[in-house]
N, C-alpha and C positions, 0 to 999 in steps of 0.2 A: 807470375800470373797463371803461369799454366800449371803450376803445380797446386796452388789455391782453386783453381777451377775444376781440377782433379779431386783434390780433398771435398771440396762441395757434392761435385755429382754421384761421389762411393758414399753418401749421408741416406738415411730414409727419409727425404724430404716428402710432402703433401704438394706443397709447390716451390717450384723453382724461379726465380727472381734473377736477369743473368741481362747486367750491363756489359753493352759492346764487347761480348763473347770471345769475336771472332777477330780483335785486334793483336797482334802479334802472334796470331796464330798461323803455323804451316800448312799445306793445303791439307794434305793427311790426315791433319790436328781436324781441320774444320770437316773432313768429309766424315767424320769418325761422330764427332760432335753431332750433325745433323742428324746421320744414323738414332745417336742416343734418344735425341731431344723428339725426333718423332714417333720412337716405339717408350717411350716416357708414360708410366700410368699416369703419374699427376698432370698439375696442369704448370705453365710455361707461361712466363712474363717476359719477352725481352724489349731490349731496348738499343734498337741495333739501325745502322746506316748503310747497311751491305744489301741488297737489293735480292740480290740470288739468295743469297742465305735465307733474308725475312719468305721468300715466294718457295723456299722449299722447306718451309718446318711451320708455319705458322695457318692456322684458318679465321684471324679472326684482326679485324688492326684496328687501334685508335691514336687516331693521332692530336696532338693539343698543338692547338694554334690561335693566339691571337685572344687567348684567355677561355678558348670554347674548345670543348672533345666532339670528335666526330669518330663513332663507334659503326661500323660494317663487319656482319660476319663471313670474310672475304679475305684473301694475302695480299698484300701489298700492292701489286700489278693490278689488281684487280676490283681494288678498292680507291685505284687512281682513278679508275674507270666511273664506277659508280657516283663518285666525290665529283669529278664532272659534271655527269648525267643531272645529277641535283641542282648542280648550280644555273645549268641553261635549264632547266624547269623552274627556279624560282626567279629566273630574268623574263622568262616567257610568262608567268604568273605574274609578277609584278607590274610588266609592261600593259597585260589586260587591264588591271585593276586602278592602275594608273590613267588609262583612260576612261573608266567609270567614273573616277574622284571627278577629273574635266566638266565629262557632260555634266556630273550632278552641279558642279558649283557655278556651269553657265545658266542650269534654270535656276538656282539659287537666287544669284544677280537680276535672271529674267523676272524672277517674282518678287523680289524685294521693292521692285519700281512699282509694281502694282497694289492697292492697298485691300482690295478684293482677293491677293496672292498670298499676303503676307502667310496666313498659316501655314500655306502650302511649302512655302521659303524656311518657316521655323521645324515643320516636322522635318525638310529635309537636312536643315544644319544637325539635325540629332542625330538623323541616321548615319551622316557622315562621321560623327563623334565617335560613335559606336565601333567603324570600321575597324580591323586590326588590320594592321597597317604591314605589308606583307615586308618584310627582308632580306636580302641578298647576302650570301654568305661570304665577310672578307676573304680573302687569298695574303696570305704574309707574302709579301715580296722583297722585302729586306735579305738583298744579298750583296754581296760583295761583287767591288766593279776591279776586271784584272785586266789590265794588258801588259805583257814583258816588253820592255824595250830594248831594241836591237839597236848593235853597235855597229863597227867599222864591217866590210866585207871581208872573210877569209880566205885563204887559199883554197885549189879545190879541194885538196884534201886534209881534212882537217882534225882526222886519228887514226892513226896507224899500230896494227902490234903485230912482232914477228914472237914467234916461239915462248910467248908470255904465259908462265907459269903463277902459279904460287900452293904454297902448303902451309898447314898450320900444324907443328910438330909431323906426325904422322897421317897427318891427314892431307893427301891431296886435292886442291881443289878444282886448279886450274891446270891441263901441260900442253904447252906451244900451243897457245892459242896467235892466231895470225887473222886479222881482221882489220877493214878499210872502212872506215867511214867518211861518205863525200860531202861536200858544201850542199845544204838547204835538203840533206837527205830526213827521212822519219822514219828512226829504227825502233821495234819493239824487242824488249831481252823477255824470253817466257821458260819458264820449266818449274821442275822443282824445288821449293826451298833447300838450299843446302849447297847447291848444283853450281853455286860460285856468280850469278846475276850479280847480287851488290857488290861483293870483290871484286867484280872485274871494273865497276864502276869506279871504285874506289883507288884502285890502283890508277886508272886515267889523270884521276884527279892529283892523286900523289898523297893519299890519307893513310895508304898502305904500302909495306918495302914487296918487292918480285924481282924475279928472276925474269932474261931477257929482254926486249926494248918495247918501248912503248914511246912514240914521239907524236906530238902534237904539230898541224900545220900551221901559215905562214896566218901572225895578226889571231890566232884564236884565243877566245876571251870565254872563258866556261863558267855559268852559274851551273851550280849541283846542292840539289835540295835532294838531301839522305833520307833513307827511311825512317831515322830517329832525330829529324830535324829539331824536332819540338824539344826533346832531352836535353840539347846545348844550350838552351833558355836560361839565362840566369835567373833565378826565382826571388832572388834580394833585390831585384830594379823594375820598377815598374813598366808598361808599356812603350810610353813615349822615350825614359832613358834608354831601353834595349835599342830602339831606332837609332838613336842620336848617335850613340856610341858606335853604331854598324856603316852610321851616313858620312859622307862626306864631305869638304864643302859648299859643292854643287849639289849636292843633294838635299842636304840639311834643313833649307826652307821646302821643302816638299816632304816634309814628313809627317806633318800633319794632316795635309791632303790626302795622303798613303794611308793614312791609319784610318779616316774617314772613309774610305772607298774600302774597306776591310771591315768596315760596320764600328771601327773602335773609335766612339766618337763621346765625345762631352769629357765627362768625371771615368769614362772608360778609359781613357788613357792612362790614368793615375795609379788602374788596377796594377799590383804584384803579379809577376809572370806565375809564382809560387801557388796565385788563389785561381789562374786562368783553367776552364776546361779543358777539355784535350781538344777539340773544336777551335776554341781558340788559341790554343799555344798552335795551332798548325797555320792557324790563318796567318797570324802574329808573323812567324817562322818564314811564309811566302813573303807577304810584306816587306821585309828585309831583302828577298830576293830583287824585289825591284828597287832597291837603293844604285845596283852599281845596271850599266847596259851589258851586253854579253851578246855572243853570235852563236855559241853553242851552252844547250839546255841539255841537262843532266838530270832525269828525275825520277828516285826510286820510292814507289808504293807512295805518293803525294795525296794520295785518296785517304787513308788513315785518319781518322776520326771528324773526317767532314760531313755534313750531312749531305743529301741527295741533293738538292738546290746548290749548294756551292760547289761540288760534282760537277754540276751542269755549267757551272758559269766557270770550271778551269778548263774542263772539255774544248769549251767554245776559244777561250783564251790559248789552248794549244793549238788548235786548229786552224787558227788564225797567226801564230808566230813564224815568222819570215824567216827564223836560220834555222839551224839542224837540231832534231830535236831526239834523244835517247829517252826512253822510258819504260821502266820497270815497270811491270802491271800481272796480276792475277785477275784482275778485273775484264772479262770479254765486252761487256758494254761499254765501258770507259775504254777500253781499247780502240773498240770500232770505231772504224774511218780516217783515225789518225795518224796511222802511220804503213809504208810502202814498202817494207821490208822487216822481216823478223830472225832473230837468231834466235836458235832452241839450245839452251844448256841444259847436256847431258852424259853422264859417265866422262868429268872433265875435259871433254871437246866441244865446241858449237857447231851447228850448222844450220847455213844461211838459206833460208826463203825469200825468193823473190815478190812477194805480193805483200795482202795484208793482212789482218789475224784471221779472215775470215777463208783466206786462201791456203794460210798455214795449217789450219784445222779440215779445211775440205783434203788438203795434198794428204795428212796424217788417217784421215776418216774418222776423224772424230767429233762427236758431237758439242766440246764445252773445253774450253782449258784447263777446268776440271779432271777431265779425262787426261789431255797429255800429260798432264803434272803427274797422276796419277801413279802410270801406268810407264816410269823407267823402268827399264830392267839392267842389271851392271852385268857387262858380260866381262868379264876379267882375262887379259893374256893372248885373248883369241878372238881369230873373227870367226863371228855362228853364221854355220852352214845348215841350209836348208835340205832335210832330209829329199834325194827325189830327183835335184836337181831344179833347172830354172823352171822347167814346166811345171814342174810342182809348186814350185814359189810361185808364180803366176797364177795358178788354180785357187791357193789357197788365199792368196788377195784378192781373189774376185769373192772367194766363199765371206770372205769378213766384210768386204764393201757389200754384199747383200743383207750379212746379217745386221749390220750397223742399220741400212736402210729398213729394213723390215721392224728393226725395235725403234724407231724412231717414228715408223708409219703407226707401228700399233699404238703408242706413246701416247700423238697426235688425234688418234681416231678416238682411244679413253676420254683426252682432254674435251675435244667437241663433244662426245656422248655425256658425260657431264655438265656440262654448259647446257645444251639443248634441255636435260633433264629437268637442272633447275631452275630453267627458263618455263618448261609445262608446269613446273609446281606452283611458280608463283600467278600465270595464269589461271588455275586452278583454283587459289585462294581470293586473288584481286582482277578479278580479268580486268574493268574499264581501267584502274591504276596502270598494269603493265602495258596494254597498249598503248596508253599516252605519252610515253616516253618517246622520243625523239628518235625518228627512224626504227621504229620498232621491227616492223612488220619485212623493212630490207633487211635488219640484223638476222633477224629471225632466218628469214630464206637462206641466207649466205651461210649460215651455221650448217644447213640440212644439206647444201648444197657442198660445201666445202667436204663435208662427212660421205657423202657418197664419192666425191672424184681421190677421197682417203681410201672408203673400199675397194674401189677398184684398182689403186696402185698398190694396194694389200695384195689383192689377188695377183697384180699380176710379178712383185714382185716373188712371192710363195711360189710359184709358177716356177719359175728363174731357180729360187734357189732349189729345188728340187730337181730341176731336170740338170744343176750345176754339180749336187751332189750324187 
């Protein structure tokens, strides 16, 4: 794929047409890509499930639902927003209008009994005719219903590795890693692809040979859904065989019900895994996972070709799972809240964070796991010393914790002066339209007001970092 999305982007295209870009892509791969597709002369069609991706390349979304496009020149984020706004304005619209139809067809009634009325009753049955009749815009809510079922209780500890390696020819990936994982803990693996995340998961499970020990504790029962879950699909057997053949006996009469709460319902089950989307080979692929119960969950990059609603409804379904849960993620929004400890692989070691992604990123200072992944460096042989001594090192982490903060203040202070801007334009154009909007006039303030207590922590971090330098 990436060497076809290569061959595409060196072409003299006009416009560029680019399904789910960013699937099997490394972060590098995609930070690079972004770069391209926004200093790109032509124009950019995609067709993408990645949320950060769509909010940092794109100005314009539409999205088709339910047989209707709804077009805003806006990103995605921000088009959620708007898409909203619409909808409680045609509930509030409609709710008026719906009490007009009332009154008019209680004089209706009231003049019909009168025979001195009647005209008065027929001009009004027309005017009612005439009305257009205002509409509320559906919402698709067709998602998939998930809970994992939890099995027996395990010991407390329930993965262990002392000095676990692995290498693939000359290449090292892993050396003496030594890591505890506890009962009903929620670990997240983060770094850069390459950095050994899914090997390490892999070896756990025993999908791959290593060097050193790795033991599981007392009663543990592990589902693991791979980043290439979907791949193992056999494409010769429809839906409902792939179930069957994965269920058990106890399971077996519940695989219908499964496949129903996965949306695969009627003559959809009879589909060929072969003709499934990637959408649905993944959903399909989960599915299977709740054939057997388990106490500890395994799950690398399970976001891959889902769209943003089914996102939402594995989030909530992780969040909710009673035993120990590991998971690979590049995804910081899908990360958040889920889990209470992180290991960063890097330059074939881990190390452990005790909080959550949001704690692993404020300890690093940085602003996105974009940035961690980013910005390894392989120090080879040695440990790097800092020229200076510790005071020096100290100084120069305070210089970068300022400068992080200061490019994030100005960042923040763009993004409001933007907002605010093309909030006066459209006042400008439609003033009574814009103020009708639902809390206008508080959005409005809080924008102005937000941007000013930005300038001042502009100023006073600028302050800081000047009298630091």
């Amino acid at each position: 794929m990436r060497i076809e999305l290569a061959k595409l982007l060196l072409q003299n295209n006009d416009i560029l047409l680019l399904d789910e870009p960013t699937n099997h892509l490394d972060i590098e791969s995609i930070l690079w890509l972004e770069d391209f597709l926004k200093n790109y002369s032509g124009a950019v069609v995609l067709v993408s499930h990645d949320k950060m991706f769509l909010d940092n390349v794109t100005n314009r979304t539409i999205e088709i639902s339910l047989g209707k496009i709804y077009d805003y020149p806006k990103p995605y984020s921000q088009y959620l927003v708007l898409r909203r706004e619409l909808r409680e304005q045609q509930l509030a619209t409609q709710k008026n209008q719906q009490k007009q139809i009332e009154q008019t067809e209680k004089l209706i009634e009231k003049f019909r009994a009168k025979a001195s009325k009647a005209t008065m009753a027929q001009s009004l049955i027309k005017k009612l005719d005439k009305i257009d009749r205002i509409e509320v815009d559906e919402d698709d809510n067709s998602v998939m219903t998930l809970r994992f079922p939890i099995s027996l209780t395990p010991g407390k500890v329930v993965i262990s590795t002392e000095g676990a390696s692995k290498n693939y020819g000359d290449n090292q990936v892993l050396s003496n890693v030594n890591l505890l994982i506890e009962r009903d803990s929620k670990t997240a693996f983060v770094g850069q692809n390459g950095q050994g995340k899914s090997t390490l998961a892999k070896m756990i499970v025993g999908d791959v040979s290593y060097d050193g020990k790795i033991e599981l504790g007392h009663n543990v029962q592990i589902g693991y859904f791979a980043q290439n879950q979907a791949d193992y699909l056999d494409g010769s057997k429809t839906v409902e065989e792939i179930m069957i053949d994965a269920a058990d006996e106890k399971s077996r009469p519940r695989v219908r019900d499964i496949l129903g709460s996965f949306l695969f319902r009627g003559e959809e089950v009879d589909k060929y895994a072969r003709v499934l989307s990637g959408g649905e080979r993944n959903r399909l692929a989960l599915a299977k996972l709740l054939l057997q119960p388990f106490n500890v969950l395994i799950m690398d990059e399970p976001t891959n070709h889902l769209d943003i609603k089914s996102k939402n409804v594995l989030k909530e379904a992780l969040s909710k799972f009673q035993g120990t849960l590991i998971l690979i993620s590049h995804d910081r929004d899908f990360l958040q809240g889920l889990t209470n400890k992180v290991y960063e692989f890097k330059d074939e070691k881990i190390k452990e964070y005790l909080g959550d992604v949001e704690y692993f990123l404020e300890q690093r200072n940085l602003e996105n796991l974009r940035e961690a992944e980013k910005r390894t460096t392989v120090v080879s042989g040695e440990k790097k010393v800092v020229a200076g001594g510790k005071q020096n090192y100290e100084q120069q982490k305070k210089l970068k914790s300022l400068q992080n903060r200061l490019s994030k203040a100005e960042a923040n202070i763009n993004k409001l002066e933007r907002e605010i801007k093309e909030i006066d334009t459209e006042l400008s154009i439609n003033y009574d339209a814009t103020i009708a909007k639902p809390n206008f006039f508080d959005t409005y303030q809080k924008k102005k007001a937000d941007l000013e207590k930005l300038m001042e922590q502009w100023e006073e971090i600028t302050e800081n970092l000047e009298a630091a330098q």
